[in-house]
C-alpha positions in Angstrom: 8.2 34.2 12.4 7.8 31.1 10.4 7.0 30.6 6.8 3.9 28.9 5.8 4.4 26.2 3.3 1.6 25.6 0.4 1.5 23.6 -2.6 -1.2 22.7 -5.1 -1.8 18.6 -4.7 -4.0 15.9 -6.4 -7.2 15.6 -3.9 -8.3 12.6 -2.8 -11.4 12.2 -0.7 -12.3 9.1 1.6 -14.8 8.2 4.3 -11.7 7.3 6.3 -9.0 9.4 8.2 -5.4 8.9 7.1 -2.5 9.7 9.7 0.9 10.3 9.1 3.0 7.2 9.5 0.2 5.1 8.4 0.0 2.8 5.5 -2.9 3.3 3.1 -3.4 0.7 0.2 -5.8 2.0 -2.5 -7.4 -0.1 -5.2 -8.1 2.9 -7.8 -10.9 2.2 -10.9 -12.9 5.1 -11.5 -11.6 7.2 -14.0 -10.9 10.6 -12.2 -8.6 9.1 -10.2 -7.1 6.9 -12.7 -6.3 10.0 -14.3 -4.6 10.9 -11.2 -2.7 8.2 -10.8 -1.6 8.3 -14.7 0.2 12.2 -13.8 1.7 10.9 -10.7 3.1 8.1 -12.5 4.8 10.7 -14.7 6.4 12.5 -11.0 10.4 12.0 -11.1 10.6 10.2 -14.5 12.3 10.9 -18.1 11.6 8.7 -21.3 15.0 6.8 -19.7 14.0 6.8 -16.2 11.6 4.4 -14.6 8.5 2.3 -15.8 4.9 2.1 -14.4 4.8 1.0 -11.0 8.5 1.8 -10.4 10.2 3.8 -7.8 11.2 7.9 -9.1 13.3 10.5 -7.6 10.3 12.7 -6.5 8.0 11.8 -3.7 4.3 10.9 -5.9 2.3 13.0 -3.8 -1.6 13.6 -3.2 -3.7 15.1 -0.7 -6.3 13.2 1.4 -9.3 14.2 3.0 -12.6 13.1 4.8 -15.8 13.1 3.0 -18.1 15.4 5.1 -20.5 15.1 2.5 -21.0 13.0 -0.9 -19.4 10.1 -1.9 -16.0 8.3 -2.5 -17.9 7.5 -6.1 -19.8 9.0 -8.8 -22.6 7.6 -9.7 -22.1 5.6 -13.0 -26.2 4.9 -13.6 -29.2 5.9 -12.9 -30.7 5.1 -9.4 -33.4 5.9 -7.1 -35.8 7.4 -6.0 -35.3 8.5 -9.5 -34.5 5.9 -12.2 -34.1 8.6 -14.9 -31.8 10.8 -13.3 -28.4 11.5 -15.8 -25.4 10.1 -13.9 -23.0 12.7 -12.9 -19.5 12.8 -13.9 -16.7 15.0 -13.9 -14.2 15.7 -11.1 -16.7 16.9 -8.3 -19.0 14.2 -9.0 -20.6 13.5 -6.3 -19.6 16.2 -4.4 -22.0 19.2 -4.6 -21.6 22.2 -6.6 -19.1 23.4 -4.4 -17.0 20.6 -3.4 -14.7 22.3 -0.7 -18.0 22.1 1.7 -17.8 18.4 1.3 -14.6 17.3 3.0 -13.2 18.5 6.4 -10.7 21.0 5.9 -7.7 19.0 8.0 -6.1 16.6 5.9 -2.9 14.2 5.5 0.0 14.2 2.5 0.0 10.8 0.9 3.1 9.9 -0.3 2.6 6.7 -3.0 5.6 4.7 -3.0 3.8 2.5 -5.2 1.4 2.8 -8.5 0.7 -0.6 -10.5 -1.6 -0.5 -13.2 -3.5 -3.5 -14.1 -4.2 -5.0 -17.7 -8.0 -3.4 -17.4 -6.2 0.1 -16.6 -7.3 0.3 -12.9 -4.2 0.8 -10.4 -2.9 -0.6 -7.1 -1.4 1.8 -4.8 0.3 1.5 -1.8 1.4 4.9 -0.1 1.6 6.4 3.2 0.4 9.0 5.5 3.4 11.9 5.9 2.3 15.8 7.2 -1.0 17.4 8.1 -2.4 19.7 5.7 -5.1 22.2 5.8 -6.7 23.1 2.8 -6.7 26.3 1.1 -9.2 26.0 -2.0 -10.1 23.2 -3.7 -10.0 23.7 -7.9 -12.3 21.6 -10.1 -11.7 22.9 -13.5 -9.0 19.4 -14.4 -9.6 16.2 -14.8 -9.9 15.3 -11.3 -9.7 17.4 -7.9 -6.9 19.2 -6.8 -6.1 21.6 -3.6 -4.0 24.5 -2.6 -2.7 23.5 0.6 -0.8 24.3 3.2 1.4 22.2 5.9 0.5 22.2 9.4 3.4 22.1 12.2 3.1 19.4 14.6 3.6 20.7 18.0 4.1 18.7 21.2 2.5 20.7 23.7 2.5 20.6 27.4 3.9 16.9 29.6 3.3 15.5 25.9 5.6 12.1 26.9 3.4 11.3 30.9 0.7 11.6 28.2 2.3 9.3 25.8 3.1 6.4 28.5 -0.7 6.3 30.0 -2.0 6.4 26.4 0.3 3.8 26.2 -1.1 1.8 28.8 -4.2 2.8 28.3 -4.5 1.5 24.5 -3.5 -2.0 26.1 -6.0 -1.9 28.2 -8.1 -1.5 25.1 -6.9 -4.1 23.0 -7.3 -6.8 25.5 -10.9 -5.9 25.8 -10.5 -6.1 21.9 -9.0 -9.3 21.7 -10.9 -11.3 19.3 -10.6 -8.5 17.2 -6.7 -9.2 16.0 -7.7 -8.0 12.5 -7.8 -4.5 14.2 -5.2 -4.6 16.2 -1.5 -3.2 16.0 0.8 -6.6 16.6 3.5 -5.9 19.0 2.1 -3.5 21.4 5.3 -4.2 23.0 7.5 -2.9 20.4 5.2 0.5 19.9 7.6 3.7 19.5 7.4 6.1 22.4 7.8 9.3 20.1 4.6 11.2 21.8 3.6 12.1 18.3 4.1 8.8 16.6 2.4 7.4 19.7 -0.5 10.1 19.2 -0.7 9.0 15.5 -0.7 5.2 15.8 -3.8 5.0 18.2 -5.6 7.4 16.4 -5.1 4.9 13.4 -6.0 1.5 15.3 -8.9 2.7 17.4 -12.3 1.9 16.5 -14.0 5.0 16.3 -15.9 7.0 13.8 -14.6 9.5 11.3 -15.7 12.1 13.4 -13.6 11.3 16.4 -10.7 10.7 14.1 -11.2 13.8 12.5 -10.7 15.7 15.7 -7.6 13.3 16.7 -6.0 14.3 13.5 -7.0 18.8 13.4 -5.9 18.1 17.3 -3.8 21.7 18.1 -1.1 20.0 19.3 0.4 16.3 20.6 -0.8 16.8 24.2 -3.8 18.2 23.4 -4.3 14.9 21.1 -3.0 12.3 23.5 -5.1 13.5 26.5 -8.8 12.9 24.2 -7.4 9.5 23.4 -6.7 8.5 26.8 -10.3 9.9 27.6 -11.6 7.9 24.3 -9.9 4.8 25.1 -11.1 4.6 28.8 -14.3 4.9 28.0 -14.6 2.5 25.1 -12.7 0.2 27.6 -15.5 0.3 30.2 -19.0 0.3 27.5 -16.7 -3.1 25.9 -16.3 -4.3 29.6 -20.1 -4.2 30.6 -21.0 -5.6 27.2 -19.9 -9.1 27.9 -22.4 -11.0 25.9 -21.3 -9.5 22.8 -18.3 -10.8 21.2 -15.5 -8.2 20.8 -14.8 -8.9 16.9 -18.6 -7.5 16.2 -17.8 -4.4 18.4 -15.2 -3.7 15.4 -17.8 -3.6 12.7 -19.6 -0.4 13.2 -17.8 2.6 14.9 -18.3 2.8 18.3 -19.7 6.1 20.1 -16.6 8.5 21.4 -19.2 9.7 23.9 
């Protein structure tokens, strides 16, 4: 029987997916997560081991999530329809009185290799995507969010690698239709591993689809069961780009397209 690893992480919620294996650059200027970012600098460092911005012994980690609800940022003034409203602030900000409902349960470990903070105390971060996580509970009572979590095995499930080649051939397919799009595009198709899962990942990542789809790539049981909805997803996004000839590829890359 295996053991169930859980850990209590640093929550950080997006309206984007993140994979493992993928890079995610943050710029970070509100305060909760500056706060954040200030205790992870502090991960794998002494007063004689590194500075801001530095490398440490311990992986800098944090959890992130999908907004299902709410927003990436507190409101910092009053808006409409009500110009006198107070601005909310605090940890869930944003997020509903009970912030767990606002963020799909399936997530991804980011690990941040790198945390710069600028002269005006904002940060630049550069981490990446490393092991699903489901979340347990989501605790508001700090300075910003945090999670218990726990990791979720990747399995590879049944003919995982056929699945993996015509994915493969598939996502080609796709790009070509997406040509003038290079900005979305992973360079060196060519040169793409053939790892089912790290396949699975990587077109998950470069596909243009809504967080929705994502989401369901990424909570995917298994490999298999992953790669055979993106060989489904990227044959039919290949045949609605095909019979829209008229419109230029790069503007089918600024709103998500429909998975159905």
């Amino acid at each position: 029987m295996s053991v169930v690893t859980t850990a209590r992480l640093p929550l950080f919620p997006l309206n984007s997916v993140l994979f493992p294996g993928l890079v995610l650059p943050l710029n970070i200027f509100e305060e909760r997560y500056r706060a954040m970012m200030r205790d992870l600098l502090k991960t794998g460092t002494d007063a004689s081991g590194p500075s801001e911005g530095e490398d440490g012994d311990e992986p800098r980690r944090f959890a992130v999530v999908a907004i299902r609800d709410g927003r990436e940022v507190a409101p910092t003034a009053p808006g409409f329809p009500d110009p006198t409203a107070t601005a909310e602030k605090g940890p869930a900000a944003g997020f509903g009185a009970d912030p767990a409902q606002a963020f799909h349960r399936v997530g991804c470990v980011a690990d941040a290799a790198t945390i710069r903070e600028r002269s005006d105390g904002s940060f630049e971060v550069l981490a990446t995507g490393t092991t699903r996580i489901r979340i347990l509970s989501v605790d508001a009572s700090g300075p910003y969010l945090t999670a218990e979590v726990e990791e979720l095995p990747e399995e590879p499930g049944e003919e995982a690698g056929a699945l993996a080649e015509g994915v493969l051939r598939a996502f080609r397919s796709y790009q070509k239709r997406l040509a003038g799009a290079r900005e979305r595009s992973l360079a060196g198709t060519a040169d793409l591993p053939d790892e089912p899962s790290v396949v699975s990942y990587l077109v998950a990542a470069a596909a243009v689809l809504d967080v929705p789809a994502k989401q369901r790539l990424l909570q995917a049981p298994d490999t298999a069961t992953r790669l055979r909805e993106e060989l489904q997803l990227l044959r039919t996004e290949t045949a609605v780009i095909r019979h829209l000839p008229s419109l230029p590829a790069v503007d089918l890359t600024r709103s998500p397209t429909s998975p159905n």
